[in-house]
C-alpha positions as CSV (number, residue, x, y, z in Angstrom):
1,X,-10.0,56.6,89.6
2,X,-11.9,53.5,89.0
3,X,-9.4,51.3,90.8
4,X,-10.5,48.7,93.3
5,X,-7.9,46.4,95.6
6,X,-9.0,43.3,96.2
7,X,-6.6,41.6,98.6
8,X,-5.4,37.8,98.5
9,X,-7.3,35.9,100.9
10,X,-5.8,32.9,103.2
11,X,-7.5,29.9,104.2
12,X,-7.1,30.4,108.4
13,X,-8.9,26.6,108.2
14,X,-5.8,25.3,106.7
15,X,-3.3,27.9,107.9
16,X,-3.4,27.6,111.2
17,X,-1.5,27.6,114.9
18,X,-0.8,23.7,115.2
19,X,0.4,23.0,118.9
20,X,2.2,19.5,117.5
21,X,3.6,20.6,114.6
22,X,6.5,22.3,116.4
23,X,7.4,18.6,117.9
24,X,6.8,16.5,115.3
25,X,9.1,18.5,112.7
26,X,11.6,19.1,115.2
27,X,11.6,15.1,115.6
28,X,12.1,14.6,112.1
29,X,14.7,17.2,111.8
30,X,16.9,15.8,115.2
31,X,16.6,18.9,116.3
32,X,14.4,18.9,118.9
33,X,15.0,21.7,121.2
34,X,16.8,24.5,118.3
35,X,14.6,27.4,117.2
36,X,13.7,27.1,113.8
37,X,14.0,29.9,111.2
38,X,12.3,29.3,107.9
39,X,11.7,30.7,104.6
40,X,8.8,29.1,102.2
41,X,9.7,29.9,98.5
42,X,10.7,27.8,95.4
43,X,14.3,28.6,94.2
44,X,14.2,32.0,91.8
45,X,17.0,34.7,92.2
46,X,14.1,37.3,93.1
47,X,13.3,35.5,96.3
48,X,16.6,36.9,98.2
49,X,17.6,32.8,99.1
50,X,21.5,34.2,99.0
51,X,20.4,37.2,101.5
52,X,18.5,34.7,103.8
53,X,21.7,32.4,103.9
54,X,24.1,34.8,104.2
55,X,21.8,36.2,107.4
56,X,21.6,32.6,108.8
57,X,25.8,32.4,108.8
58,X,25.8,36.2,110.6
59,X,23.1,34.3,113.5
60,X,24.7,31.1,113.4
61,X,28.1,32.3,114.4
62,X,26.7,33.3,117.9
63,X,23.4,31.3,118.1
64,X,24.4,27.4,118.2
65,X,20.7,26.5,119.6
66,X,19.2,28.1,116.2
67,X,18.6,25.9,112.8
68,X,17.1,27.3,109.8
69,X,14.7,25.9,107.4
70,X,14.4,26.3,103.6
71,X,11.3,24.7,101.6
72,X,10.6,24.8,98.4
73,X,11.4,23.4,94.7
74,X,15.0,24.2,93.4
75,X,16.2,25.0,97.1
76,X,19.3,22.5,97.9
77,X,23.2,22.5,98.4
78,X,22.9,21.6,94.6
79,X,21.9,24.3,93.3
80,X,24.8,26.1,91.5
81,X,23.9,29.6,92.3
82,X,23.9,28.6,96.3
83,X,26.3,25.9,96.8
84,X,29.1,28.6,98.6
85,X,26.5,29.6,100.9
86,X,25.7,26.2,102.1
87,X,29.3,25.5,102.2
88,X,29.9,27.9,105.3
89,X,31.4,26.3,108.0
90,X,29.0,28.2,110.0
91,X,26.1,26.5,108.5
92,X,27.4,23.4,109.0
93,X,24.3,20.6,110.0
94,X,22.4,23.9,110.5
95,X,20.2,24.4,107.3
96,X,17.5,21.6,106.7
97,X,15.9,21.6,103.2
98,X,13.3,19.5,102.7
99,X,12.7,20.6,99.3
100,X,9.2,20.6,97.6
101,X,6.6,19.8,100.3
102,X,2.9,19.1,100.2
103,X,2.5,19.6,104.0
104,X,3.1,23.5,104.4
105,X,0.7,24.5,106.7
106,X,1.9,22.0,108.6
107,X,5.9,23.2,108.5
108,X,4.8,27.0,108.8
109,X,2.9,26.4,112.0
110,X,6.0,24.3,113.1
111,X,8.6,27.6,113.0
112,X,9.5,30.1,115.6
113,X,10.4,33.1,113.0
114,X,8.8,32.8,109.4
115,X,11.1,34.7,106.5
116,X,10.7,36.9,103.4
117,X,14.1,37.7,102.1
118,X,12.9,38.9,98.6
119,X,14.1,41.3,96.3
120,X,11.1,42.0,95.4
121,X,7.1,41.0,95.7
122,X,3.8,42.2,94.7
123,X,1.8,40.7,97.7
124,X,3.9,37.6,99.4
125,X,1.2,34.8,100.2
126,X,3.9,33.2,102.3
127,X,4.4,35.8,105.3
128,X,0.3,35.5,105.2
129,X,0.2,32.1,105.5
130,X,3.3,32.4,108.4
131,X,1.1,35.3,110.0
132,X,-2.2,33.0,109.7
133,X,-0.6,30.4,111.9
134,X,0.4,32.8,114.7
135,X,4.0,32.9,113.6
136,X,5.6,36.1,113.5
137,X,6.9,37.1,110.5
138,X,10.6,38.8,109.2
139,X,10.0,40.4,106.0
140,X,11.7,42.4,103.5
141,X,10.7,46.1,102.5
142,X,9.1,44.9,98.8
143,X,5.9,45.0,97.5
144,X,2.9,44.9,99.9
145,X,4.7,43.2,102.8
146,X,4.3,46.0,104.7
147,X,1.5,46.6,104.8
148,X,0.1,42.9,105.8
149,X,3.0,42.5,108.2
150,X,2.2,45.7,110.4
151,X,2.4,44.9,114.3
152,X,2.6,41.1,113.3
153,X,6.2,41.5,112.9
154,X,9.6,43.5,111.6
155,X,10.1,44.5,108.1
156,X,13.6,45.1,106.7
157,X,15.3,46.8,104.1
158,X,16.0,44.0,101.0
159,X,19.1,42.7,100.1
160,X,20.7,43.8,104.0
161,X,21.9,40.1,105.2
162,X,23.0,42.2,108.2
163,X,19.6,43.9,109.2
164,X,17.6,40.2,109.0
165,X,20.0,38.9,111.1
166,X,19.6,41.2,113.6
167,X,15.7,41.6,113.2
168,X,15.9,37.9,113.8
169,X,18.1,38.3,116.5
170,X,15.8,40.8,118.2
171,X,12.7,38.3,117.9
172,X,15.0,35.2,119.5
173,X,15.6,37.8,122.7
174,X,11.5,38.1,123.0
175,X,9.9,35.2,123.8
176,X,7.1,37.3,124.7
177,X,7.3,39.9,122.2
178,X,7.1,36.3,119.1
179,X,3.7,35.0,121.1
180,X,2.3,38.5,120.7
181,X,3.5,39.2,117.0
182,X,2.2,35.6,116.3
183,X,-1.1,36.6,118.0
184,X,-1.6,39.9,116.2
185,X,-0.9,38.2,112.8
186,X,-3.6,35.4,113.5
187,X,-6.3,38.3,114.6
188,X,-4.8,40.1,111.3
189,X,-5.0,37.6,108.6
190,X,-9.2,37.1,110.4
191,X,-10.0,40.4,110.1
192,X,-8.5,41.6,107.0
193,X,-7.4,39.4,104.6
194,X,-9.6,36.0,105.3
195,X,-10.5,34.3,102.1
196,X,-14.3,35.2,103.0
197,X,-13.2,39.0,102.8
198,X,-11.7,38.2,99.6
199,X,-14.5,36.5,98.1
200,X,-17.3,39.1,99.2
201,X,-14.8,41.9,97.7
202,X,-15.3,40.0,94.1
203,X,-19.1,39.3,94.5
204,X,-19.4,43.4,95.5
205,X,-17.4,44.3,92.6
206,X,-19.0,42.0,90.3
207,X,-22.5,43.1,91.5
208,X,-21.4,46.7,91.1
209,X,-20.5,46.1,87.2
210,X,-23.6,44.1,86.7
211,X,-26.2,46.5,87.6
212,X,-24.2,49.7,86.0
């Protein structure tokens, strides 16, 4: 009853379409005319990294022309708990992971399909951040994601390698139907969850405890 949601707020300055980020990664990747697929999280077994590989072998199978990136801490063909995945044949040269980065507004802007492959999420800052910079977003069904992702792109059940694969699939189809997800997740993010909404929904909250 005397609940209030206050929701996360993105920094659109920062997070932003960037028309030479798509290049300039692709350069530094040698990949320079593959789609790129990425997911933004630091290694934990709730973040779904064995669902989003396991997808990426499904596409890569029939998709030579699509590469996949995965940023974050812990993320590597090192890590114990992922090294089979990596080892597909499938993924072979195909999965780029740059690990911790500084520069993710930067890489975000740079993708053609941004990824949530969690098991689970309270409100997932990434696919904001991916829907700030006009990229459309492929989410899983888990906490809020939903609800931010709306029209800005497809949401799938968690822990279904096969139904990211083809959400993905159905997105790499569309040119047209990416530009306009990307679009709406830009106009989105603005209207409803820009870090000047966020703030005023503090101030009115605090104002509204203040003076009884």
């Amino acid at each position: 009853r005397r609940g209030r949601v206050i929701d996360n707020g993105f920094d659109a300055k920062r997070f932003r379409p960037d028309a030479e980020a798509a290049g300039a990664l692709r350069n530094e990747l040698g990949i320079e005319e593959a789609l790129l697929i990425g997911l933004v999280a630091r290694y934990h077994p709730m973040k779904g990294h064995e669902v989003f590989l396991e997808a990426a072998a499904i596409l890569a199978r029939e998709r030579p022309d699509v590469h996949f990136l995965l940023v974050g801490r812990g993320v590597s063909p090192q890590n114990p708990a992922l090294r089979d995945l990596f080892a597909s044949p499938a993924l072979a040269g195909r999965v780029h992971c740059p690990g911790e980065r500084q520069d993710t507004p930067r890489l975000t802007a740079a993708l053609d399909i941004a990824s949530s492959s969690s098991w689970g999420e309270a409100f997932p800052n990434a696919v904001g951040e991916a829907m700030s910079c006009a990229v459309p977003v492929v989410a899983t069904d888990v906490g809020d994601a939903r609800r931010i992702v709306a029209e800005a792109g497809l949401v799938v059940p968690a822990g279904n390698a096969e139904a990211l694969a083809q959400a993905w699939r159905h997105l790499i189809e569309s040119p047209s139907l990416r530009k306009s997800m990307g679009a709406r997740g830009r106009e989105r993010v603005l209207r409803l969850f820009s870090m000047e909404n966020m703030v005023d929904g503090y101030l009115t909250l605090y104002e509204e405890v203040l003076h009884g």
